[in-house]
C-alpha positions in Angstrom: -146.5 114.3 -138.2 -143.8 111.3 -137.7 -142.5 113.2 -134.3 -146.6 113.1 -132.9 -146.5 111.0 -129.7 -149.9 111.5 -129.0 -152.9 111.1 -131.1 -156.9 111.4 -129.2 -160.0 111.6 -131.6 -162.0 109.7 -129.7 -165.6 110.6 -129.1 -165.8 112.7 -132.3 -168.4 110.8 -134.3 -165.7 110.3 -136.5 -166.6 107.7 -139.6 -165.0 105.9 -142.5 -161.7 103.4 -142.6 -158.2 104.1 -140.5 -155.9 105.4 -142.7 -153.1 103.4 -143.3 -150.7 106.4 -143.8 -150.9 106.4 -139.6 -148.3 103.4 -140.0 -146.1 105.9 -140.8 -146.8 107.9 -137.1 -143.5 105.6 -135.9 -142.9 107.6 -132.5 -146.9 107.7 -131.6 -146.9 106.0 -128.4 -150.7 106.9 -127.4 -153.4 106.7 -130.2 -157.2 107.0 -129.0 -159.8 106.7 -131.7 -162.7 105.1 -129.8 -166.3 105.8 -129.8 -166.8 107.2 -132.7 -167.9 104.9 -136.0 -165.0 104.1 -137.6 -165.5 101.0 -140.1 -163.6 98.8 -141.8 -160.4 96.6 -140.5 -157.0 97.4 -138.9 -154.6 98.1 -141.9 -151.9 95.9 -142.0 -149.1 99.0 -142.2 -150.0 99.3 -138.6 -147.6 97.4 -137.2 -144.9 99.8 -138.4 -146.2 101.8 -135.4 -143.8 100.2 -132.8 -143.3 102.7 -130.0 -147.2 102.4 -129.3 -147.7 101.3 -125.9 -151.7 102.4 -125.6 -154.5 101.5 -128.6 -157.7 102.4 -127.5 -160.0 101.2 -131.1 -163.0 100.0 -128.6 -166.9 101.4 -129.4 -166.5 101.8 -133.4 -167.9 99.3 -135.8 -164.8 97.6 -137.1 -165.1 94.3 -138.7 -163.0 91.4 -139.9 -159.5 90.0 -138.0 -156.8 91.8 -136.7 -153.6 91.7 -138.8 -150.3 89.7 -137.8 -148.4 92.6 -138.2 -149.5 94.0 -134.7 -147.3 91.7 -132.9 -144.6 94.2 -134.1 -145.9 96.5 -131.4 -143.7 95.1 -128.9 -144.0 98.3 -126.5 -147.8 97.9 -126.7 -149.1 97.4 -122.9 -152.9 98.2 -123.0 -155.1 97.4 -126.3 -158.5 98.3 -126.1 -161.0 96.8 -128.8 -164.5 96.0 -127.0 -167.5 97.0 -128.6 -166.9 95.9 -132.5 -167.4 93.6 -134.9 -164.2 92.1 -135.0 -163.5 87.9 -135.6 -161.3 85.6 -135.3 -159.4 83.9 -132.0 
């Protein structure tokens, strides 16, 4: 699934941890996997995913912070991550 551009699970009541094997997804430019009740914090590996431009992670119960490795998204314009338990400033 490397060619996938677009990727929406949201509001599937989805649980468990984001797989890190998305990283891989390097020509996904939309991903949507909000409400549902996804745990767990971003995996690092996710800032192989460059061409994203729209991250939409809001209304899940992730924790912890959010790896430095997403600054690699440089085509990222809207980031979406309300509604969790993430910390850090």
């Amino acid at each position: 699934m490397t060619s996938l551009t677009q990727l929406a699970l949201n509001e599937n009541n989805l649980s468990g941890r984001l797989p890190s094997s998305f990283g891989r997804m390097t020509d996904l430019e939309v991903l949507r996997l909000d409400s549902n009740q996804l745990t767990g914090s971003l995996p690092v590996e996710w800032g192989q995913m460059t061409s994203l431009t729209q991250l939409q992670l809001n209304e899940n119960k992730l924790s912890g912070r959010l790896p430095s490795s997403l600054c690699l998204m440089t085509d990222l314009e809207a980031l979406w991550l309300h509604s969790n338990q993430l910390t850090g400033s």
